[in-house]
N, C-alpha and C positions, 0 to 999 in steps of 0.2 A: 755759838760762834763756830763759823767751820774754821776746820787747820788742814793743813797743806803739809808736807814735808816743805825743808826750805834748802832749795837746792838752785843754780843757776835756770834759769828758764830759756835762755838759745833762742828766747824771742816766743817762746811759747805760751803765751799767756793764760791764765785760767782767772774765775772768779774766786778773786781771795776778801769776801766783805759777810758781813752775816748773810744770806743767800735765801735761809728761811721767815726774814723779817724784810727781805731788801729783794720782792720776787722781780717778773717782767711784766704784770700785770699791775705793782705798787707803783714801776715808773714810769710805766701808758698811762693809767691813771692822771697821776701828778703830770704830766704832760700835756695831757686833755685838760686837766681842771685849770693849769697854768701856761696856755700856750707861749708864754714868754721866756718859760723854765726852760732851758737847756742842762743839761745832767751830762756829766762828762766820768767818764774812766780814767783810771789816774795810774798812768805806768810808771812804777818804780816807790818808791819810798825812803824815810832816813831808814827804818828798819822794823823787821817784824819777829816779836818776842824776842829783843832786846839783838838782834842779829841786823848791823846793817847788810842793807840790799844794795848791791855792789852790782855797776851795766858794767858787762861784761862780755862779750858776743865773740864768738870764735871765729865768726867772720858776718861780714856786713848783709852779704847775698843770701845766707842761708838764714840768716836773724833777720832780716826784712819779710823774706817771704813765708817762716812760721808765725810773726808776728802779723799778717797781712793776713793770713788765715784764720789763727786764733780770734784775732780782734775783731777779724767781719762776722765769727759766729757768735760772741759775746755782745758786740754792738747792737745787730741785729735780733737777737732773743730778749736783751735787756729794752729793747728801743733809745739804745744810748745815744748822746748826738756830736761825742768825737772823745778825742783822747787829749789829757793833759799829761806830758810828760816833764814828770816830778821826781829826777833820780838827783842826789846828794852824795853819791860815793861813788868812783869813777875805776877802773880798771883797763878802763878805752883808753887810748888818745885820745884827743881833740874832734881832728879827723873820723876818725870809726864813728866816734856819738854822733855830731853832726851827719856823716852820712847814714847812719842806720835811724836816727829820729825822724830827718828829714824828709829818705824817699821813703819809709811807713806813710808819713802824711800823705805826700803825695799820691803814693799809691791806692791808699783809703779815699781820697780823692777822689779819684780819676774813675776808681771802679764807683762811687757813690755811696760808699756806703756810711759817708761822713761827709757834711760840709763845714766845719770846725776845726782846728786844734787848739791848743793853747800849750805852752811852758810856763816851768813853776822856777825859777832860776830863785837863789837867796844869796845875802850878803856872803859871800866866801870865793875868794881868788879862785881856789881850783873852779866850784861851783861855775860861778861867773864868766870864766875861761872855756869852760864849753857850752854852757848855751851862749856867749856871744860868738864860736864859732858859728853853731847852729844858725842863728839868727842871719847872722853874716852870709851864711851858702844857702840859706829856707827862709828868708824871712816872708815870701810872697805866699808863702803857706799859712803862714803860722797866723789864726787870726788873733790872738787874745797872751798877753803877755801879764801873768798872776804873779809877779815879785812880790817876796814872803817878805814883808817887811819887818817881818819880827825879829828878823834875825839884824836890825838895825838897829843902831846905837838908838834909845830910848830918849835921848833929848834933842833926837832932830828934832826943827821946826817942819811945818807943811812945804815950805819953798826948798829946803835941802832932800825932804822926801823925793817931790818933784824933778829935781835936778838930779837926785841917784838913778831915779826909774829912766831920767832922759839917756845917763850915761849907761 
């Protein structure tokens, strides 16, 4: 498995997945074999080797445009086909997350090198507090909304499932 020092990334992104088992020719592959498969990059996490990953950005315009970098080199070597942004611990306001997730999309957008996103939002006020800003100021971007439902009281019914993902 590769390791990384674990340090704030300023929007920099690197490949942090087994890299020797998980190449760009594993997910042409799977992409030819399954043209339905879409495979996405997953920015952010609860945490890696017991360390939450904490978005964090020293400012919006210098962390959009190293992430807009990073990401079109990663996107395109992996043949990725967009980014799901999956962060759990917050340092941002509201504001800063929503603007730094949102004009990434966009911006991956616009130049083409993605026509997807998705967010991984779960049961947790803070959590839910900023991707419903996100959603609120991006939702015309954002094509696929992945609520963790695990983080859900375990004796919802299917109709209260329903009714959480709608709220």
């Amino acid at each position: 498995m590769a390791t990384y020092p674990l340090f704030p990334t300023i929007g920099d992104f690197n490949v942090f997945w087994d890299s020797s088992n998980v190449s760009p020719a594993d997910v042409a592959t799977l992409k030819q074999e399954h043209p339905n498969v879409k495979v996405a990059l997953n920015l952010g996490s609860d945490s890696v080797v017991g360390n939450p990953v904490y978005f964090n950005p020293i400012s919006v315009d210098s962390s959009v445009a190293n992430a807009v970098s990073s990401l079109t080199t990663i996107i395109q070597d992996y043949h990725l086909c967009g980014p799901d942004a999956y962060y759990e611990h917050f340092k941002a306001d509201l504001t800063t997350f929503s603007d730094c997730i949102g004009k990434l999309i966009y911006k991956l957008k616009r130049n083409r090198v993605t026509s997807f996103a998705s967010i991984a939002p779960f049961d947790n006020s803070n959590v839910l507090s900023h991707y419903q800003a996100l959603w609120t100021d991006y939702r015309a971007a954002i094509n696929y909304v992945n609520l963790q439902f695990y983080a859900c009281d375990s004796e919802m019914l299917v109709v209260q499932l329903l009714d959480h993902y709608e709220a």
